[in-house]
N, C-alpha and C positions, 0 to 999 in steps of 0.2 A: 625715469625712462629706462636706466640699466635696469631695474627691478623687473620691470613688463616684457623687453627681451631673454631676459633667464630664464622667467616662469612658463616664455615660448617655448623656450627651448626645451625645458625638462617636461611640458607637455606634450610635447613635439616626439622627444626619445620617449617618453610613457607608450603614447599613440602604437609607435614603432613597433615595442615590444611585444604590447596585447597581443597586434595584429600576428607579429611573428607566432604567440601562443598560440594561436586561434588557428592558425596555419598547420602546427603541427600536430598540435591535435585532431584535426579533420583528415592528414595525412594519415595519422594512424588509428585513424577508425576509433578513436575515445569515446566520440557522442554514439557511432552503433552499438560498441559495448553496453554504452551507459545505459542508454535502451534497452535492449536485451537482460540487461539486472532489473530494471525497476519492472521489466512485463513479468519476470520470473517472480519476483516480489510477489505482485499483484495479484497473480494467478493463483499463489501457493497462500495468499487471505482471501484470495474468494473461496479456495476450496476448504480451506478450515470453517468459514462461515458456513458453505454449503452443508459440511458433516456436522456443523453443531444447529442446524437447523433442522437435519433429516433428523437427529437423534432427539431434539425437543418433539419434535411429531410421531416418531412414533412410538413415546413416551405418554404423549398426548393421546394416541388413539388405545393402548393398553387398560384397559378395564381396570381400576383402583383394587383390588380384594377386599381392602378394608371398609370401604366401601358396599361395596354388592352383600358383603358378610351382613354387616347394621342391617343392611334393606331387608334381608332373609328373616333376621328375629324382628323386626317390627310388622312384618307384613302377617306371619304366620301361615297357618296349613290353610290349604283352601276346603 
């Protein structure tokens, strides 16, 4: 039974503390920061996707040369 009062108790002072964490943190604006970093993140890999997706396209829409070249000598003069 002393066993099950101790493990109260130093559950009890855990409890405590958290909350006191949890407290100051929210006093000092930690979880807005934290916010604020993970959108800046997010924003600056959408935009790298965005430009490597604009550059696959219009990679994609540029005419091959080596390409259109072959085409030229097999087709011939008309």
């Amino acid at each position: 039974m002393q066993h099950a009062r101790w493990y109260a108790k130093v559950a009890l002072f855990s409890a405590c503390v958290g909350a006191g964490m949890e407290m100051f943190m929210i006093r000092t604006g930690f979880y807005e920061k934290v916010v604020d970093l993970e959108a800046q993140r997010r924003a600056e890999e959408l935009q790298c996707a965005k430009e490597q997706l604009d550059a696959s396209r219009t990679l994609q829409q540029q005419p091959n040369l080596s390409t259109l070249a072959g085409r030229e000598e097999t087709v011939g003069p008309s």
